[in-house]
N, C-alpha and C positions, 0 to 999 in steps of 0.2 A: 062296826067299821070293816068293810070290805079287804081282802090283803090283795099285795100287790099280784099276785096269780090269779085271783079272780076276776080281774077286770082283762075286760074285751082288749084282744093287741091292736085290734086299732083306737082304739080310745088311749092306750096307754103311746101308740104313734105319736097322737097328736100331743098328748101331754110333752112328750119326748123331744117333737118337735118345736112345740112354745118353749120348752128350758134350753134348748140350746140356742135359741133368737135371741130370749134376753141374756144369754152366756156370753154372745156375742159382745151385746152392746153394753153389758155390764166391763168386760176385758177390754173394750176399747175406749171404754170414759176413763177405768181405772188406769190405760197404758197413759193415755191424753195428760195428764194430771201428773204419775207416778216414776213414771220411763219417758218424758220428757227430753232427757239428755241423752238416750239410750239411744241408738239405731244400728239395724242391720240392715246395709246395703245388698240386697241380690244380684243387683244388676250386673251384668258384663263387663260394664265400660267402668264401675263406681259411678256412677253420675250422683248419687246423693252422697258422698262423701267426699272430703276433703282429702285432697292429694298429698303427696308428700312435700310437693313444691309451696304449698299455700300455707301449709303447718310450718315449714322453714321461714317461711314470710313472717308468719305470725311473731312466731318466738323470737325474729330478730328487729317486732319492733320497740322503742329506745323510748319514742313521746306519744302520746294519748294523742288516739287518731281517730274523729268523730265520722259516722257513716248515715245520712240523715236520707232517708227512701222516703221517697213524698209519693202517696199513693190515696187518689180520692175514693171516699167512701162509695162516691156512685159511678163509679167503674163498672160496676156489674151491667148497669142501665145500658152501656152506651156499646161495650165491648167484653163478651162473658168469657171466649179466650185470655183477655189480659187478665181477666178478674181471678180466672183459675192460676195463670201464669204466676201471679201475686204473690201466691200459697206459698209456690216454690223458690220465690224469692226470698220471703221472708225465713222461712226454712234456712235457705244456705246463709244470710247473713246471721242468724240466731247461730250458727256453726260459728262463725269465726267469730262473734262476740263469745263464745262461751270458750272457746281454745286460746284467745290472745290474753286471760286471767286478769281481765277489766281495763285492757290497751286501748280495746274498740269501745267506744259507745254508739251504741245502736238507735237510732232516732224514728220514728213512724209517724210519718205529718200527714195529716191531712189537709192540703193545701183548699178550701174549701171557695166558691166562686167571690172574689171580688175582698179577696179577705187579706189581711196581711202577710198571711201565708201562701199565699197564692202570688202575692208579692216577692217575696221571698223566693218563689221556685224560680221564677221568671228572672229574676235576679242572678241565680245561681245558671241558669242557659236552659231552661227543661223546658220541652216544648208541649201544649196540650190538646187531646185529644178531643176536636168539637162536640157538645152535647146537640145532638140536629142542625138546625137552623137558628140556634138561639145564640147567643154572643159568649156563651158559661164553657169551660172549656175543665177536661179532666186528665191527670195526672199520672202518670207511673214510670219512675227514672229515681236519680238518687246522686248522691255527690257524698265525695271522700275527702276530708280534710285532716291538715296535723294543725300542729300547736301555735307554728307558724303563719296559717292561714294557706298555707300554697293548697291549692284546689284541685279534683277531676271530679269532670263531670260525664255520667251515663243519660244523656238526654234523653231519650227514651226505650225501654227497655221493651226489646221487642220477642216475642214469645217465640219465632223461628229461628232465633238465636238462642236458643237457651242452652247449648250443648255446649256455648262458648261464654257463658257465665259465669266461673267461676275464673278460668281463664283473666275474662275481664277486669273483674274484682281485684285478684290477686296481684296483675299487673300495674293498676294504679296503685295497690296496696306498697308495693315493690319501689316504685317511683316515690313514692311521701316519704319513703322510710328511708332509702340511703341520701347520704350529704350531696352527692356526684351521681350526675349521670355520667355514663361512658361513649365517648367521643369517637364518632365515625366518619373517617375520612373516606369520599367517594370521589373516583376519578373517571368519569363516564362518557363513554360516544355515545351511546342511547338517551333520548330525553324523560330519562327516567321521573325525573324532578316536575314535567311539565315543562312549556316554551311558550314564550309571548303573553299576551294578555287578549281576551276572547272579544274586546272593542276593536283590535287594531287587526290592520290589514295583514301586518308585514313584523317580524315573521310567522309562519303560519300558527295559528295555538293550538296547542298542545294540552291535553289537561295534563295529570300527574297523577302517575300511576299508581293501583291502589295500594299496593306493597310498600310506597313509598310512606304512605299513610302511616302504616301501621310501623314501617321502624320508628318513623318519626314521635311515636308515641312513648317509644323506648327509650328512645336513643337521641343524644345530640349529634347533629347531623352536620357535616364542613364538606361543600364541594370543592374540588380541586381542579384547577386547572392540569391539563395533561400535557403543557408546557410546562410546568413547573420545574422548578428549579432544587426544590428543598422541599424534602416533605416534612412537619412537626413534629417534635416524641411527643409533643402531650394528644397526639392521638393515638386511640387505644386500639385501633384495629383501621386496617386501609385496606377498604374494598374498590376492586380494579372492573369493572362493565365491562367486556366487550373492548377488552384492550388494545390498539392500533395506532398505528402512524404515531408513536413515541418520537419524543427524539432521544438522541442518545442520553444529555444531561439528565431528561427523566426518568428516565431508566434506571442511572446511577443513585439517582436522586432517593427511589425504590429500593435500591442492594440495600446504602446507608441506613433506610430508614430499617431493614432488616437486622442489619451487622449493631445496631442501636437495643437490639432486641426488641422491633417492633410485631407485629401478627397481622397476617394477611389473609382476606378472601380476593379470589382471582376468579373471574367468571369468566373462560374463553370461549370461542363460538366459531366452526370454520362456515357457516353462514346463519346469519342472523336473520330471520325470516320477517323481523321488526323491522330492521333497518331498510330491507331491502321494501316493504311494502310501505312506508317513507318517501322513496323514490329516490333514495341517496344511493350511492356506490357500495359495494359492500364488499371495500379493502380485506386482503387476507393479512395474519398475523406477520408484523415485520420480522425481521429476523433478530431485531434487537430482543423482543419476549422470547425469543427460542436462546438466547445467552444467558437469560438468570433459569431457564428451564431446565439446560443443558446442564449447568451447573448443580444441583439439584438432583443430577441423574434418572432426568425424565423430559420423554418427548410427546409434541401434540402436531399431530398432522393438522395442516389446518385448512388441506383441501377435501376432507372425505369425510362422512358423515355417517352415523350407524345406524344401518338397516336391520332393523331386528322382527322377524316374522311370528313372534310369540308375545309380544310385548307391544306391537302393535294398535294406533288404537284405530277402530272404525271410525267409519266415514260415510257420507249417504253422497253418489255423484249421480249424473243422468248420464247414461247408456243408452245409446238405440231409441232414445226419446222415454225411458224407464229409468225409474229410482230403482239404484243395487246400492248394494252396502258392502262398502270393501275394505281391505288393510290398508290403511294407508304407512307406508312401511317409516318415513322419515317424524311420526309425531309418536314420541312413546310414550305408553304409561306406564311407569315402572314400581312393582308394587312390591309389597315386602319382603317380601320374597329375596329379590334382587337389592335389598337395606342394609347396610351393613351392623347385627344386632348387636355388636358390641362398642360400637361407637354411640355416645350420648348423643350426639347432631343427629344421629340417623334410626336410632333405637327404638323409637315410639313412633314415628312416621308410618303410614298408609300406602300413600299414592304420590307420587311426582308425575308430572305431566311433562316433559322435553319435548323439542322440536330442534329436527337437526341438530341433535349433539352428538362433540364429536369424541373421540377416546384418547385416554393418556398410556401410555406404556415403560415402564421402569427397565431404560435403559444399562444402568451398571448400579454398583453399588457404593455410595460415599460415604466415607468416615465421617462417623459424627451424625448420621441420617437416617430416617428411619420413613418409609414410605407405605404406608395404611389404605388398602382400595375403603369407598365409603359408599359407593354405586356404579352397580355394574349391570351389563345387560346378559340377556338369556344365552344362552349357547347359538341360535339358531337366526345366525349373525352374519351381517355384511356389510364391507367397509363401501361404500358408494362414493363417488365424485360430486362434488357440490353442483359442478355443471352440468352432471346429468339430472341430477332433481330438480334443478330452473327448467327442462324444457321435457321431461320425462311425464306422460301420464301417470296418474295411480293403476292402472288398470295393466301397461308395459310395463312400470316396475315389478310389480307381480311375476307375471310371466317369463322376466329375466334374471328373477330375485334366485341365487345356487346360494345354500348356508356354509362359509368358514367351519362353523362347527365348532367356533370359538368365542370364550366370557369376554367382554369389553369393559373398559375400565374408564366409568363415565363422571365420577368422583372421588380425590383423593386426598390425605390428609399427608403432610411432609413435615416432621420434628426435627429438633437437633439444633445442632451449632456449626452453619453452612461457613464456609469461606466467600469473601466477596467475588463474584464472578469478575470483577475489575481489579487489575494491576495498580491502577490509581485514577485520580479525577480525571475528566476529561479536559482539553486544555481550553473549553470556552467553559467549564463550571467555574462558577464564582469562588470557590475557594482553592483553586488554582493555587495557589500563594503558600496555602497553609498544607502543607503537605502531611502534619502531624492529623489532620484533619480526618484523613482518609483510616476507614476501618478495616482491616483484613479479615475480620473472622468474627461472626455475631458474639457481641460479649456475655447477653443472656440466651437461654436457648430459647428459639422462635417454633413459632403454630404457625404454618400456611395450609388451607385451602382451596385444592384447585376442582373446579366444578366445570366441566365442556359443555356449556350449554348458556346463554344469557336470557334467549327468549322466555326461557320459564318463570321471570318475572312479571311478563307481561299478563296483562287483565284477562284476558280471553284463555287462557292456560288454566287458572285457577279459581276463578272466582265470576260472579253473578253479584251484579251491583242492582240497588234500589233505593231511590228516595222517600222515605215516610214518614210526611210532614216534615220538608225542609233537613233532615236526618240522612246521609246519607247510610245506608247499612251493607255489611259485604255479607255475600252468603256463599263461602267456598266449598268447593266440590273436588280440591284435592292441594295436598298438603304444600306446593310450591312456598309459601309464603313461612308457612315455620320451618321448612328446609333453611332458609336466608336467615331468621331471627335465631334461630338454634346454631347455626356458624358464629353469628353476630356475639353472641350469649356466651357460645364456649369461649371464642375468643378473647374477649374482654375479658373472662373468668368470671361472669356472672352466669349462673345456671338453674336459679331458685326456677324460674319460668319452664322451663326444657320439655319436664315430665306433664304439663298439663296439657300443652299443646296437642290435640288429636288426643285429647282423653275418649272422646268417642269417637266411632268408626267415623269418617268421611265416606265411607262407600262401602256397602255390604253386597260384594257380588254372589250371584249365584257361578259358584266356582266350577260344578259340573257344569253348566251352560257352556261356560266360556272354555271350559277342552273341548266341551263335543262340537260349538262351534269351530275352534282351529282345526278337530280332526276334519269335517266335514268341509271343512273350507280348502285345507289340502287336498283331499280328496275332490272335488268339484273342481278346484283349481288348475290340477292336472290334465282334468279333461279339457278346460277350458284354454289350456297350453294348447293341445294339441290340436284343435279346433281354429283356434287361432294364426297356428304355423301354417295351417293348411288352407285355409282363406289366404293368406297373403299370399301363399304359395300360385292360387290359384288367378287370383288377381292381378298377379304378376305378369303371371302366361297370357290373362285374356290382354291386359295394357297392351304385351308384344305382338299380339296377333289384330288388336285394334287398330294399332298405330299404322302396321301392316297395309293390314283392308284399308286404310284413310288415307296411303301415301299414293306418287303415281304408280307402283306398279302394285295397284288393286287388284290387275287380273290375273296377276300372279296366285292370287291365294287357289289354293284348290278347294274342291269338294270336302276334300275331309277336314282339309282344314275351317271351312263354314261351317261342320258339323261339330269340331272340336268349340267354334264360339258360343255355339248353339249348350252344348255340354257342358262348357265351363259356367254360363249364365247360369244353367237350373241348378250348377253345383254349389256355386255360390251364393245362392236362394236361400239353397236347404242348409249349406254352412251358420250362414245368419242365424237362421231360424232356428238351429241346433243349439247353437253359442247364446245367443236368447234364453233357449230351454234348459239350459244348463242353467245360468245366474238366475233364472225363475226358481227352480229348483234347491237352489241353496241358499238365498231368501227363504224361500216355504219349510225348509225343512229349519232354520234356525230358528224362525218364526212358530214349526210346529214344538222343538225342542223347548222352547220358552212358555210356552201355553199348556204345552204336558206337566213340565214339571211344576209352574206354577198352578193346574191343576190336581196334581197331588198333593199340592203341599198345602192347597188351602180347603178342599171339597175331600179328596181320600182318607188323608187322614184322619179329620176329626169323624168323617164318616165309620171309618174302621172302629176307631173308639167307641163311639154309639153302638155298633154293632156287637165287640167285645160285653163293654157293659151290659146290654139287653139279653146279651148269651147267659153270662152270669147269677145277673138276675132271674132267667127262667131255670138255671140249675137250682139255684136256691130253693126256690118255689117246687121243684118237682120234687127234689130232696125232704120237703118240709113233710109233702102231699103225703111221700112212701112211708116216712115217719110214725105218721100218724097211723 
């Protein structure tokens, strides 16, 4: 028998090679079976682990809560994404049946064509995925039930949602489990809700916004009249849209429901880009909202808006009969950066998307109050006039944009136990009479609130909607919508949800990009100042010397002054053509900065790699050669 030194190293390669193949597959049948329960998540985000929020879920559910995933064998056949998608499904639900210590029962139906169980799915709302042209229809969705029977249903689970999966899960899980939802008063100028019915003429319809959706999932929902008279205690948080043309009784109506120990979200807005593109008027802040604000010892301008040049987001307009891409200074996207990381509402957030919002400033200081920024914008900041950005290009804003050099305070939280801004009722309030009525000073201590901005509710700020199969699905692109549910959540004192929200990124920039883009854009920009003061400059002169030459004393002009019209035309040719060459230029080069470094990052470096290794490799080899 031969020993192991005398056999060929490549013979002994290949042995070496075949033991470690079936090492492989030996350790992965053996994990499969043995380390079942076991997992290490690497990922960034945790994506295959259960959060802290969903583990709190678990442990506080009370009654055996059945989770039945109907999922047809021949998925594969029809759709091999969903089929993979599957895996990962069943994976995360085998996590929370093995952590809620036999609370969950875990169900895997195969709803099969024409079958009782297919009866069943259809029953429960799940919709199915056609097999071709044939009448058979396949399955993948699930529903959550307690002991009770109260039901939620995930019609259909769709694979490009899967970052928000657990999310989902946990949410209905959250819902089955406590006795009360928690009740949200909305008092809104914006038709947040939806208007009309989409048969009728009159008034115009409206769909309902998808944010609306999603508190609605949470949360019991009470609109309120903004005449109102009395707000209710048994609502647990009163959120204000776009607050306006109060009268006074509601206003008071508001203090009371505070001084009651109520908690409030306040969404002001000194122009509401919703409203106005509506075709309605778009009232500034009465001065009644400046009386519970003032009180509170904080003020909101509610004619000027924050220009913020670094926080900025682009835009693509036609120029000169050319697509450029520019700042647009009034839509921000405000990113972690500028999050307030110690605040649970703001902690785990990405990105907010705003438009026209405007800033709050902490006027004095009040006994008893305590005033928290929660979002704020970059240094390089400017307070603008709401009526210059109704008639201001993007393109003039720029060029007239000088930075304060000052943080702006775009979201804020206010604690304490406030004194009622009111001496007592007003004398058309209904309780007029009962003068014990009146509260002077919140009896519990109150959570408000205040966020300058309303539009960032709206659908085009956040989210990407699609129907699949009758389903409608949202597919967000920046965090607007758990900024509101995470207020909603603290407020009320429920917070299990908080930490899942934007468990993975919403937007992974390339962060050098976007400096070199702002340096580069400053820089092009400047020239483009200047280029631009000097065209008008120049257009200005030929206007006075055309209107000149066009009136009756034509013959007045002289020589040189013909030759000066003559000079200003080819001046301002070649200005154009410069001002052109400039925004080519700053296109091209963000355009090249973007394709550089996305060519490093995907062709250099694994090329370098290769190259290291094959270096290595031939030292080996040369080393072996000398050896010998």
């Amino acid at each position: 028998m031969k020993k192991i030194s005398d056999i060929n190293r490549n013979t002994l390669g290949v042995i070496g090679l075949v033991l470690v193949v079936i090492l492989f597959f030996s350790v992965n049948i053996i994990a499969a079976f043995a380390l079942k329960n076991y997992r290490l998540d690497l990922t960034q985000a945790k994506l295959y682990s259960l959060s802290e929020g969903s583990l709190r879920t678990v442990k506080n559910i009370k009654e055996p809560i059945t989770i039945r995933f109907f999922l047809s064998e021949k998925l594969a056949k029809v759709s091999q994404i969903h089929a993979t998608y599957a895996v990962r499904v069943i994976e995360l639900l085998e996590q929370y049946a093995s952590a809620s210590d036999g609370k969950i029962k875990l169900q895997i139906i195969d709803p099969e064509p024409f079958s009782k169980k297919e009866d069943e799915a259809l029953a429960y709302g799940l919709k199915g995925i056609p097999v071709g042209d044939s009448s058979e229809y396949v399955y993948i969705g699930l529903t959550l039930s307690n002991s009770s029977d109260r039901r939620r249903t995930i019609a259909l689970l769709d694979p490009s949602r899967e970052r928000f999966l657990e999310y989902d899960i946990t949410k209905y899980l959250t819902d089955l489990t406590r006795a009360k939802r928690p009740t949200i008063g909305i008092i809104s100028t914006l038709p947040i809700d939806g208007r009309g019915e989409p048969q009728l003429m009159y008034p115009k319809y409206l769909p309902r916004w998808a944010v609306m959706n999603v508190v609605r999932d949470i949360f019991d929902v009470r609109f309120i009249s903004r005449h109102t008279l009395d707000i209710p205690q048994d609502i647990d948080v009163l959120m204000l849209v776009n607050p306006k043309k109060f009268y006074e009784e509601t206003m008071y109506a508001i203090d009371q429901y505070l001084m009651g120990g109520g908690n409030m979200l306040m969404l002001l807005d000194p122009f509401s880009e919703t409203e106005a593109g509506l075709g309605e008027t778009s009232y500034t802040v009465y001065p009644e909202m400046d009386k519970l604000l003032n009180n509170w010892g904080v003020s909101f301008d509610p004619k000027r808006f924050v220009a913020d040049m670094t926080l900025a987001r682009t835009i693509s307009r036609m120029e000169d009969g050319k697509t450029v891409q520019m700042k647009f200074l009034p839509w921000l996207a405000v990113n972690k950066t500028y999050l307030s990381p110690e605040d649970p509402v703001t902690n785990a957030l990405n990105l907010i998307n705003m438009a026209y919002a405007g800033s709050f400033s902490v006027t004095k200081k009040v006994d008893g109050l305590t005033a928290t920024p929660l979002i704020f914008s970059s240094k390089e900041t400017k307070l603008e006039k709401t009526t210059f950005a109704q008639t201001a290009a993007p393109a003039n804003m720029l060029r007239e944009f000088k930075s304060d050099n000052k943080n702006r305070v775009l979201g804020l939280r206010i604690k304490g136990t406030p004194h009622s801004a009111f001496d007592k009722a007003p004398v058309r309030n209904f309780l007029k009479q009962r003068s014990e009525a009146h509260i002077e000073k919140a009896t519990t201590p109150v959570n408000i609130i205040l966020i300058a901005d309303s539009d960032f509710l709206a659908d085009k700020f956040w989210t990407a909607k699609n129907e699949l199969l009758g389903v409608e699905q949202l597919y967000p692109f920046a965090a607007n919508a758990d900024l509101l549910i995470n207020a909603l959540d603290n407020l009320s004192g429920a917070t299990s949800l908080i930490d899942l929200r934007s468990k993975a990124e919403w937007r992974r920039p390339f962060t050098v990009i976007e400096n070199m883009q702002l340096n580069a854009g400053r820089q092009y920009r400047a020239q483009e100042t200047i280029l631009f003061n000097e065209l008008q400059q120049a257009q200005s002169r030929l206007k006075k010397l055309t209107q000149q030459s066009s009136g009756e004393n034509r013959e007045l002009l002289s020589s040189d002054d013909k030759n000066e019209i003559r000079t200003l035309q080819k001046h301002i040719i070649s200005l154009r053509a410069a001002l052109r060459a400039v925004q080519t230029v700053l296109s091209r080069d963000i355009l090249t900065l973007q394709t550089t470094l996305i060519l490093v990052n995907v062709l250099f470096v694994p090329a370098l790699l290769v190259i290291i290794a094959l270096f290595v490799a031939w030292r080996r080899r040369v080393r072996r050669i000398q050896s010998k």
